[in-house]
VOBA-1610 file (N, C-alpha, C; in pm, whole numbers, padded with zeros to 5 digits, always signed):
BEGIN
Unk+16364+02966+06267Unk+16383+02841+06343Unk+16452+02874+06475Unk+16419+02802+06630Unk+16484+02890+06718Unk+16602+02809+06733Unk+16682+02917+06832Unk+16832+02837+06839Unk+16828+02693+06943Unk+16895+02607+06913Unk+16924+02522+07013Unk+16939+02548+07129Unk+16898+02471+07303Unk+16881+02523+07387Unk+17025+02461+07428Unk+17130+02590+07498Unk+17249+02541+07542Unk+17295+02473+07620Unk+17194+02351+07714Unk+17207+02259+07752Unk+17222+02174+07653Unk+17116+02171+07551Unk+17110+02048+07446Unk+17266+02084+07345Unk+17335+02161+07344Unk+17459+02180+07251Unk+17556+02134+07356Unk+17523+02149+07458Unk+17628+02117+07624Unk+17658+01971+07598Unk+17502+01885+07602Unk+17501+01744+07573Unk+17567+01697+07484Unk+17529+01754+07340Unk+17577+01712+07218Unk+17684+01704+07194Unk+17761+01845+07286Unk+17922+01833+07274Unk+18001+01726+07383Unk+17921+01680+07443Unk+17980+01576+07527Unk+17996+01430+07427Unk+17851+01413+07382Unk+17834+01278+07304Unk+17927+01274+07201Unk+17942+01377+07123Unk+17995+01381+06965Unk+18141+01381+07007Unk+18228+01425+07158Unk+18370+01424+07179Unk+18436+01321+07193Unk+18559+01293+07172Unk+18678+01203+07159Unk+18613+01093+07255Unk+18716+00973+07248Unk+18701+00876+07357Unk+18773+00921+07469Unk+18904+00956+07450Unk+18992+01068+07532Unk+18901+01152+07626Unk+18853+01244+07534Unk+18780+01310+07614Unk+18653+01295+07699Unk+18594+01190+07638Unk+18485+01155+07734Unk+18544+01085+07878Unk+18655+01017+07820Unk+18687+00914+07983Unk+18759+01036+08042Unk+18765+01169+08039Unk+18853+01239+08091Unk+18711+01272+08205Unk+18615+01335+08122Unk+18491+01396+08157Unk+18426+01257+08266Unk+18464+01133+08283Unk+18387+01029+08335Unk+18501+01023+08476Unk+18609+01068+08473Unk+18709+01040+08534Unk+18676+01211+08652Unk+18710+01331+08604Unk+18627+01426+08666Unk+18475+01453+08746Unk+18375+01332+08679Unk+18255+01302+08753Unk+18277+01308+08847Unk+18325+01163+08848Unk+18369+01009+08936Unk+18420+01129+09052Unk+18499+01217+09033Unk+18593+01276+09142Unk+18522+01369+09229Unk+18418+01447+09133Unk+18321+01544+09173Unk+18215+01494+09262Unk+18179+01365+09234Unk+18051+01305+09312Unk+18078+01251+09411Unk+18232+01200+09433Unk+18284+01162+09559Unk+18330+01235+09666Unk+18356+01340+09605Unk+18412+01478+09642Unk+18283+01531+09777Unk+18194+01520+09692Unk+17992+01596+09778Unk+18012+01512+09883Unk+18017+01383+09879Unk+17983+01264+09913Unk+18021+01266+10064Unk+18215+01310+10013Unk+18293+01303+10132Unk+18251+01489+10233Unk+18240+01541+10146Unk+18226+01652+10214Unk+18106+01650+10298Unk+17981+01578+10263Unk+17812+01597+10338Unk+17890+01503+10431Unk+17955+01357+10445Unk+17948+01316+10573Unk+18068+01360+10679Unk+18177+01484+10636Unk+18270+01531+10736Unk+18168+01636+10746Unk+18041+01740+10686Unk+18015+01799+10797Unk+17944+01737+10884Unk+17862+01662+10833Unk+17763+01588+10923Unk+17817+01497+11054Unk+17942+01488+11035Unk+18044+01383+11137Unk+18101+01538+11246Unk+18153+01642+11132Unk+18187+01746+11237Unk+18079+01824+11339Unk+17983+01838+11283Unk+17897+01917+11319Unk+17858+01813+11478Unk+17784+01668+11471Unk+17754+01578+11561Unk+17864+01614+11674Unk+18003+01648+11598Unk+18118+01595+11742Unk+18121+01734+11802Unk+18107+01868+11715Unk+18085+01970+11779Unk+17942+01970+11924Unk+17842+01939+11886Unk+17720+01936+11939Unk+17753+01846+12098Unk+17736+01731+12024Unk+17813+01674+12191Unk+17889+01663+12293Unk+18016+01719+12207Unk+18139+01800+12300Unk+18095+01860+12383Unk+17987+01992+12315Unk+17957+02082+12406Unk+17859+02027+12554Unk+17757+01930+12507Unk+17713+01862+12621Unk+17740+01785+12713Unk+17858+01738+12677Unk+17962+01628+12739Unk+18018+01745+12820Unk+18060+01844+12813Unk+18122+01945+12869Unk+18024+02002+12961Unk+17970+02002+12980Unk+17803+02084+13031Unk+17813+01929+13131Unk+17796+01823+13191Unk+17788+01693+13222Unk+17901+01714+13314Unk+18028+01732+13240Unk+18164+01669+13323Unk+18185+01825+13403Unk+18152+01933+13355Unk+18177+02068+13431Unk+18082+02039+13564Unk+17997+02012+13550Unk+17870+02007+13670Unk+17862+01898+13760Unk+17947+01752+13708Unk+17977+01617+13791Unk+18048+01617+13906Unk+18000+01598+14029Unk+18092+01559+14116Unk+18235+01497+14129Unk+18139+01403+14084Unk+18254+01274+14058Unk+18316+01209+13880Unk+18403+01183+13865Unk+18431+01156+13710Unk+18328+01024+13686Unk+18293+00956+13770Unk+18204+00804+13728Unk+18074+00911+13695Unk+18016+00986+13709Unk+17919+01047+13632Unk+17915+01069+13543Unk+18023+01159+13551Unk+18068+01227+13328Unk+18060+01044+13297Unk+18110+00985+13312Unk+18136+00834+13264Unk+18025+00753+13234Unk+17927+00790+13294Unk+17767+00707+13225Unk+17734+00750+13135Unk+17720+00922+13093Unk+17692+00938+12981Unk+17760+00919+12866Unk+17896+00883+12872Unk+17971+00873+12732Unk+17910+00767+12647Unk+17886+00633+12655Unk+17774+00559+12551Unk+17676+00660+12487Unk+17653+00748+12525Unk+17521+00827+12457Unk+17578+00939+12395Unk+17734+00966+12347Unk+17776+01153+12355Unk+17913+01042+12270Unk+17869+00929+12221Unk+18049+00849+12146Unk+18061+00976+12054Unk+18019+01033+12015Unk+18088+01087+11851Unk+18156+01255+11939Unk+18152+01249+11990Unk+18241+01356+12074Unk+18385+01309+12077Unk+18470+01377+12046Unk+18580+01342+12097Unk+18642+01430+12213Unk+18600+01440+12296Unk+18598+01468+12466Unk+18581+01306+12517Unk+18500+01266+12469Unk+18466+01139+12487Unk+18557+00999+12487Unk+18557+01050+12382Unk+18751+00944+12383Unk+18819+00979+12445Unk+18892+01102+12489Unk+19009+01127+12554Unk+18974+01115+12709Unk+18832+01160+12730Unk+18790+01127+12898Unk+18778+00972+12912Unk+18770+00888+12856Unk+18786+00739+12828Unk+18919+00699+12870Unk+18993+00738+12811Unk+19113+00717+12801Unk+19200+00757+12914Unk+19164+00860+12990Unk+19246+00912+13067Unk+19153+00856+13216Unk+19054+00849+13183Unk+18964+00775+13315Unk+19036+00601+13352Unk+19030+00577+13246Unk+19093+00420+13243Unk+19271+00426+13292Unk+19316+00540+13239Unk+19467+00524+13304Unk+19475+00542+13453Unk+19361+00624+13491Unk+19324+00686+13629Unk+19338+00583+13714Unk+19203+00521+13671Unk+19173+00422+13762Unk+19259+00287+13767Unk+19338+00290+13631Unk+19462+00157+13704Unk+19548+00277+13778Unk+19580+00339+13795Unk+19707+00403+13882Unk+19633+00408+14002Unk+19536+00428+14054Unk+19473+00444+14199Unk+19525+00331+14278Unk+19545+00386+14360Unk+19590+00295+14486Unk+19580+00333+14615Unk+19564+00260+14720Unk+19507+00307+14863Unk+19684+00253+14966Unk+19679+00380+15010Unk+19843+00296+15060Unk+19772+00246+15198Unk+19872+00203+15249Unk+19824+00059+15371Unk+19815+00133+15444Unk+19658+00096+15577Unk+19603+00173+15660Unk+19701+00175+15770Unk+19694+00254+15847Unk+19813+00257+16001Unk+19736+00141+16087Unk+19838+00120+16171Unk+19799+00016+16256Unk+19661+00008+16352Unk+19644+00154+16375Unk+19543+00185+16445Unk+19395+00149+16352Unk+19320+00075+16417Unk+19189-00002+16409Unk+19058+00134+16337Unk+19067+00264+16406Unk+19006+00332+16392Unk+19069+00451+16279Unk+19162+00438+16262Unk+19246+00508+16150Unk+19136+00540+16042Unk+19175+00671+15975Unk+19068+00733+15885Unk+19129+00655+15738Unk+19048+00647+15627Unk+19065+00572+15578Unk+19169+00690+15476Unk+19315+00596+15405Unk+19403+00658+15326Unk+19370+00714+15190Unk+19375+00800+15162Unk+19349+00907+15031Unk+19485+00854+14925Unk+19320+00830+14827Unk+19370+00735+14689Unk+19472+00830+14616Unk+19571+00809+14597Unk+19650+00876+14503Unk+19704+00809+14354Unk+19755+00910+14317Unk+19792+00827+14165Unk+19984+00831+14150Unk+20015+00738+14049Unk+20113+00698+14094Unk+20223+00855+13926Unk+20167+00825+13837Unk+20220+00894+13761Unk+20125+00982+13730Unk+20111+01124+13693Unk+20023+01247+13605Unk+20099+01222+13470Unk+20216+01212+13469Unk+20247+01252+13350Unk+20210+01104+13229Unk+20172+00980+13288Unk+20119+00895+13231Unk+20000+00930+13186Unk+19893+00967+13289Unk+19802+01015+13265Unk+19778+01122+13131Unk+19850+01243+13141Unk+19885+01295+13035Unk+19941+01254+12908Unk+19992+01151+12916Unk+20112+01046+12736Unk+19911+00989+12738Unk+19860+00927+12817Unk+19711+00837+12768Unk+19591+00956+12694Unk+19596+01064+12758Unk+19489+01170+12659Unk+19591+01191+12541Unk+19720+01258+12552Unk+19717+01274+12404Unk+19735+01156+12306Unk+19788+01019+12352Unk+19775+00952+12219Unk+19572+00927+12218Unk+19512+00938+12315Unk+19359+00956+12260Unk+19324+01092+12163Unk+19372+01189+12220Unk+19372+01307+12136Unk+19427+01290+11975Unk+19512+01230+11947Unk+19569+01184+11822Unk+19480+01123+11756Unk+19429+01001+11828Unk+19369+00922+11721Unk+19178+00987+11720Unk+19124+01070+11814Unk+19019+01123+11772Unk+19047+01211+11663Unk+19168+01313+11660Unk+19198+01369+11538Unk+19196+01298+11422Unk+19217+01222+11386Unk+19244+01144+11299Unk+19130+01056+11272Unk+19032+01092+11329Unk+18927+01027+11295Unk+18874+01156+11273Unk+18880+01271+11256Unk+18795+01366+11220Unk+18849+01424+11107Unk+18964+01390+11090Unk+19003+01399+10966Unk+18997+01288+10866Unk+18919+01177+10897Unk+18893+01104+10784Unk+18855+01121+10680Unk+18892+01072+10563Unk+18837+01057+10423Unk+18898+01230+10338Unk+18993+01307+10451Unk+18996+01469+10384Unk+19092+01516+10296Unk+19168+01371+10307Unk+19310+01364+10204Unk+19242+01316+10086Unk+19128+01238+10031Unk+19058+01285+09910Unk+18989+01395+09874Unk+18979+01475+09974Unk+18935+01646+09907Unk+19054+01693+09885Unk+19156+01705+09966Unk+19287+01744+09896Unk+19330+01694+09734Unk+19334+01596+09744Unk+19365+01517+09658Unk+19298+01594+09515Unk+19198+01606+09508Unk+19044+01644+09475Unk+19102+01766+09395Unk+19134+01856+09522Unk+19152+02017+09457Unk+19274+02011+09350Unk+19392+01879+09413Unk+19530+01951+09357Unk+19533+01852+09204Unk+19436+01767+09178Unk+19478+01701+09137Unk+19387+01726+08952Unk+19240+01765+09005Unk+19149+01761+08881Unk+19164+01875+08809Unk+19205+01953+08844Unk+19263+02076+08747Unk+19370+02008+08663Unk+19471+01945+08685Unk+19551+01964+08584Unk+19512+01792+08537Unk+19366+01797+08560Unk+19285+01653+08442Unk+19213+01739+08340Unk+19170+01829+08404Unk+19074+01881+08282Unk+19178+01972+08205Unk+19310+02032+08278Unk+19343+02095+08157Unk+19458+01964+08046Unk+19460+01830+08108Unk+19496+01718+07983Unk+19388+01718+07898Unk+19257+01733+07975Unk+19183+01743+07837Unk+19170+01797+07777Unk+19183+01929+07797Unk+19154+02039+07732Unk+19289+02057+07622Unk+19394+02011+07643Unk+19501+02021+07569Unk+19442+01883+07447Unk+19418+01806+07478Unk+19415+01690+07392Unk+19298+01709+07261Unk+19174+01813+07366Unk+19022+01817+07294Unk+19131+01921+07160Unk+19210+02060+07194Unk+19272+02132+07140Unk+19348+02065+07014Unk+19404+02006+07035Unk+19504+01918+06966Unk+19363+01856+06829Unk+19307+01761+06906Unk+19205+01748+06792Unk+19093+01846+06703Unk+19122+01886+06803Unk+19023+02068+06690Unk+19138+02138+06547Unk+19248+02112+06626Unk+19381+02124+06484Unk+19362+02107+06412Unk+19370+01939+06462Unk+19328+01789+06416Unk+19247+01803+06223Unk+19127+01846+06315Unk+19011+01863+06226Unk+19045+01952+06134Unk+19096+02082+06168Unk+19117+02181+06077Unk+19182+02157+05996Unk+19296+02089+06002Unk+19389+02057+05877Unk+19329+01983+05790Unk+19249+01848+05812Unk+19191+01757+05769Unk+19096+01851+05684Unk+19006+01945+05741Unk+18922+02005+05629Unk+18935+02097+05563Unk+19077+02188+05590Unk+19172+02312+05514Unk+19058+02395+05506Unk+18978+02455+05629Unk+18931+02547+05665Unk+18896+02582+05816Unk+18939+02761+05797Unk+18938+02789+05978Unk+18800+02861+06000Unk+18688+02823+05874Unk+18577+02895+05951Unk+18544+02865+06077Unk+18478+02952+06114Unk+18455+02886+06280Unk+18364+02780+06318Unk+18236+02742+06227Unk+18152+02662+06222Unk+18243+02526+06229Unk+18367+02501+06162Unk+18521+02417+06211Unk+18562+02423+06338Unk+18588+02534+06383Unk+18690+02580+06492Unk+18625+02568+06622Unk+18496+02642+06632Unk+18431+02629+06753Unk+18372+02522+06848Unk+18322+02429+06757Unk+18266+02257+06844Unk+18405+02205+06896Unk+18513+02241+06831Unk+18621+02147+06880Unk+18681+02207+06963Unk+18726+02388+07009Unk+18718+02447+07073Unk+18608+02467+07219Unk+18520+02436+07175Unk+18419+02408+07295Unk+18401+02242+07357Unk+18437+02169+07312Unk+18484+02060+07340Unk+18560+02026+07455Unk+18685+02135+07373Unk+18857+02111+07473Unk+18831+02172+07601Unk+18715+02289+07582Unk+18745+02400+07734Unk+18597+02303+07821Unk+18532+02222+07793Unk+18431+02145+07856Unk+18533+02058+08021Unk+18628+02051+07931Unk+18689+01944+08047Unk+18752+02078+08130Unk+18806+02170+08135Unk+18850+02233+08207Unk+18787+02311+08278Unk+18660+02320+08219Unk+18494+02379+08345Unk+18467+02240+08452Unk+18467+02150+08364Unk+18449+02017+08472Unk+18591+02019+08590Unk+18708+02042+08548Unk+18806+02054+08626Unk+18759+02120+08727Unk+18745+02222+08716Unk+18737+02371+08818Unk+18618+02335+08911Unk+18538+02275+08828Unk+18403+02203+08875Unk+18399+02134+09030Unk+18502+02049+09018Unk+18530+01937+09101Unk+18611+02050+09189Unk+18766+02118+09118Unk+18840+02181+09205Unk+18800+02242+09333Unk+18711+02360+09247Unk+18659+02487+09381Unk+18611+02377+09532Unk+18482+02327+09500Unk+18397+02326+09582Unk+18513+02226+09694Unk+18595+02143+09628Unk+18669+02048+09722Unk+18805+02149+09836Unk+18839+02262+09734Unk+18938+02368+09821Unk+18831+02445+09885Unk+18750+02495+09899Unk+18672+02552+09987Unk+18647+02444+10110Unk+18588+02361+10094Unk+18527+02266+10216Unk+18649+02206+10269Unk+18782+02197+10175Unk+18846+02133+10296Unk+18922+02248+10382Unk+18940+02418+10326Unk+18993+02446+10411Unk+18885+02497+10541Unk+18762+02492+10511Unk+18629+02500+10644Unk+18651+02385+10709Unk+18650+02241+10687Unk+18649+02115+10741Unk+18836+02149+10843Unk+18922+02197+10794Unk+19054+02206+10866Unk+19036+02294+10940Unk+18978+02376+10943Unk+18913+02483+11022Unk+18839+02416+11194Unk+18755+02361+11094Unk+18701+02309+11231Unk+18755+02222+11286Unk+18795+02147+11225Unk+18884+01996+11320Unk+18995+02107+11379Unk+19088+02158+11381Unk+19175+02231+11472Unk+19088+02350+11589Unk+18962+02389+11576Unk+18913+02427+11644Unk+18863+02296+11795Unk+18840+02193+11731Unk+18820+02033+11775Unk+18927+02025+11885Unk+19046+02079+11804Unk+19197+01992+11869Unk+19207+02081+11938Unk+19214+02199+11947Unk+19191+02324+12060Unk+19109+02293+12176Unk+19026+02261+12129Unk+18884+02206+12251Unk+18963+02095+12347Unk+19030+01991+12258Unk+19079+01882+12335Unk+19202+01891+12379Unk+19304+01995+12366Unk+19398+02053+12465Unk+19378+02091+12557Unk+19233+02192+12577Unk+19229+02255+12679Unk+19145+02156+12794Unk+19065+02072+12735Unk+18968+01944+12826Unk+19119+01876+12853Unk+19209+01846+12803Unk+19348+01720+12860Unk+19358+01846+12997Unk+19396+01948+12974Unk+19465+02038+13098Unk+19356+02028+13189Unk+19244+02033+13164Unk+19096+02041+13278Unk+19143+01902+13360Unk+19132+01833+13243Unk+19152+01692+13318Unk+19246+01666+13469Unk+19339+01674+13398Unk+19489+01689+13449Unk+19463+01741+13600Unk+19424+01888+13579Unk+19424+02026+13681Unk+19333+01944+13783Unk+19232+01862+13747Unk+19133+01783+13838Unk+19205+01680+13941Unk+19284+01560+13818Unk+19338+01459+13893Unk+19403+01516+13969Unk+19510+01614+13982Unk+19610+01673+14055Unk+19563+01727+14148Unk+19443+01791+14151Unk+19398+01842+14288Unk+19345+01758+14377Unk+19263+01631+14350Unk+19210+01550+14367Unk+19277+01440+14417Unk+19401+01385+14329Unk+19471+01216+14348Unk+19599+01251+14374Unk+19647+01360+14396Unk+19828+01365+14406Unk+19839+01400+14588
//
């Protein structure tokens, strides 16, 4: 007769386990499937803000004027270059001011200056903050994720243990045909643990990876900025 196929004993040992242990195993899903979930849309969110940065950058390097870089941002939002050139364009242009022409009729016209840089500079980084923080959305449940489902599956695994005892005493025998379903039981939740664990500590330390590569990008675009207005409005 052939042996059972070890998916179908995989199953069986799920169905035939504790209530304990199943809501442990439903509770580890739940964590694992949210886990993918969050991870496909931070790369898919990182990857977009990488891509357009770079073209937004390619735009504002080659623009004359900042009202150029400024038409394309509706089309390049998921950049965060985009926000902070927003942000610092808008502080710009309230600080501009034309000081009063000289008396003379033919007088060349007065060169717009700005009244604070270092305002200018406090307006990109609190933009810089909150684009961070939008690229780090949803990543404190992958944390959460790694530190937390390991020591779920090993409650289960202690509890599945406990009832494999359980059993043994109840039937005052340690053959293994006893020992092993309830033993394979207990270590089910602690493969599901690890399950959920790995894949969520891997992606979030790639996802932290890139968002500080992000925040690098947008230190050095605040100083571009800056180095512009100053040559330009001071």
């Amino acid at each position: 007769m052939p042996a059972a196929a070890p998916s179908s004993d995989f199953v069986r040992l799920i169905a035939e386990a504790s209530l304990v242990s199943q809501a442990v195993l439903v509770i580890l899903g739940i964590f694992s499937i949210v886990a993918w979930a969050v991870i496909g849309n931070r790369l898919t969110a990182l990857g977009r803000a990488r891509r357009q940065s770079a073209q937004f950058l390619q735009v504002f390097r080659t623009s004359a004027k900042f009202s150029d870089a400024h038409a394309v941002c509706p089309s390049l939002s998921a950049s965060p270059l985009v926000g902070m050139f927003q942000a610092g364009y808008a502080e710009l242009n309230a600080q501009l001011r034309t000081p009063a022409a000289h008396a003379t009729p033919d007088a060349a016209p007065a060169r717009a200056t700005i009244r604070s840089l270092n305002a200018i500079d406090r307006a990109l980084l609190r933009a810089s903050s909150a684009e961070v923080a939008k690229l780090e959305r949803q990543m404190t449940f992958l944390a959460t994720t790694a530190s937390i489902t390991p020591f779920i599956g090993l409650f289960g695994t202690v509890w599945g243990i406990m009832t494999a005892f359980s059993n043994i005493g109840a039937q005052k025998s340690t053959d293994l045909s006893v020992v092993a379903p309830g033993i394979a039981e207990a270590l089910i939740a602690t493969a599901m643990g690890l399950f959920a664990a790995i894949p969520a500590v891997y992606f979030f330390n790639h996802l932290t990876t890139g968002v500080k590569a992000q925040a690098t990008e947008m230190d050095d675009f605040a100083l571009e900025f800056l180095n512009i207005c100053e040559r330009n409005f001071s």
